[in-house]
C-alpha positions as CSV (number, residue, x, y, z in Angstrom):
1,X,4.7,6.9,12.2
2,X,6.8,10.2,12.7
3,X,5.1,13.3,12.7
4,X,6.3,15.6,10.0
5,X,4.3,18.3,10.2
6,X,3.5,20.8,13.3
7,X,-0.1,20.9,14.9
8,X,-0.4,24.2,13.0
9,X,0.0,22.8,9.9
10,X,-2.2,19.3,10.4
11,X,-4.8,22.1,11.9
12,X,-4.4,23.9,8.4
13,X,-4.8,20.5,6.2
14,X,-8.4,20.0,8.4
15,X,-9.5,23.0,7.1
16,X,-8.3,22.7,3.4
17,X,-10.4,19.3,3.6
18,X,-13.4,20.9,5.4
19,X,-13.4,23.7,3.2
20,X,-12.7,21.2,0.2
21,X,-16.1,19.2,0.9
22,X,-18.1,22.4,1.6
23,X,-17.1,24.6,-1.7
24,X,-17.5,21.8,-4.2
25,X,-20.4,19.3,-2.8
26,X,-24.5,19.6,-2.8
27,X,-25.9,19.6,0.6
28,X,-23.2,19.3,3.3
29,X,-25.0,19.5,6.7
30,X,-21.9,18.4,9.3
31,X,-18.7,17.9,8.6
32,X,-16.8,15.9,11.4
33,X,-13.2,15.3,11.1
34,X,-11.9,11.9,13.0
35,X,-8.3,11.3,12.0
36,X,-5.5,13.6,10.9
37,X,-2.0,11.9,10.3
38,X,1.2,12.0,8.0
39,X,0.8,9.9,4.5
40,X,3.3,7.2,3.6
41,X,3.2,8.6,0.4
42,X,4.1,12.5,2.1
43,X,1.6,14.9,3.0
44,X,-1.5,14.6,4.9
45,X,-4.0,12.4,5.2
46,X,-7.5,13.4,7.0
47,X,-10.7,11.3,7.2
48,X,-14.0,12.2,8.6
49,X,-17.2,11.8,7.3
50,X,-19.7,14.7,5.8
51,X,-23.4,14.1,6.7
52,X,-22.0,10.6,8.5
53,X,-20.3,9.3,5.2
54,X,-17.2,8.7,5.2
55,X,-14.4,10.2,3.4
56,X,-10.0,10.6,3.2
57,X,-8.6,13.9,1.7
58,X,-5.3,14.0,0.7
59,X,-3.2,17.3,1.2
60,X,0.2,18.2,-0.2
61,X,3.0,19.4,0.9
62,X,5.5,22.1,-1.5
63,X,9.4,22.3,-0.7
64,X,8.1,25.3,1.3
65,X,5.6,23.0,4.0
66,X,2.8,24.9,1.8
67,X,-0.2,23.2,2.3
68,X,-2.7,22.6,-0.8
69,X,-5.7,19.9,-1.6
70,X,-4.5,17.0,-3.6
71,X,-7.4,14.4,-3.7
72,X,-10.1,13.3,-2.0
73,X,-12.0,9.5,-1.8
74,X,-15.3,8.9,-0.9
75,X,-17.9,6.6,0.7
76,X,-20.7,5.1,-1.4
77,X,-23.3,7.6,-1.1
78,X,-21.4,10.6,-0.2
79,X,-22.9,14.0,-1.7
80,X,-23.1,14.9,-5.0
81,X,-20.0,17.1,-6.9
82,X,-21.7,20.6,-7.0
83,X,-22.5,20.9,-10.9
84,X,-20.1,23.5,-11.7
85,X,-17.1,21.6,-9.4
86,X,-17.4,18.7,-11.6
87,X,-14.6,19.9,-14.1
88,X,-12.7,22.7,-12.0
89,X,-12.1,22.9,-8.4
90,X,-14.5,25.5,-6.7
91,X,-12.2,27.5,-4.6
């Protein structure tokens, strides 16, 4: 696959995803970040596992190349949604 994006900006979408699972989840201990690649779909994709579960975030791209969260899917067993991230993203 062709990289679209600049190691700046795949360094950038690892921390919207660490940040992501740290801000809005109960009891994040390590957060370890194995795979960073462009998404057939556009954007980027980035998989890791928090507390040794794994998990893919999914990271937008604007017309501008300005990076933002767009999803995340998770293991069975992966920490809990902090109680008042369930409805709105904790930022």
């Amino acid at each position: 696959m062709t990289n679209n994006y600049s190691n700046n900006q795949y360094k950038e979408a690892e921390n919207i995803a660490n940040d992501f699972i740290n801000k809005n989840h109960n009891n994040i201990k390590e957060v370890t970040i194995q795979e960073t690649e462009d998404s057939p779909m556009g954007g980027i994709v980035v998989r890791g596992t928090a507390n040794g579960i794994e998990f893919s975030v999914s990271v937008d791209s604007d017309n501008q190349g300005e990076l933002s969260f767009g999803g995340i899917m998770k293991s069975e067993g992966f920490p809990e949604t902090k109680e008042e991230c369930i409805n709105e993203i904790c930022e």
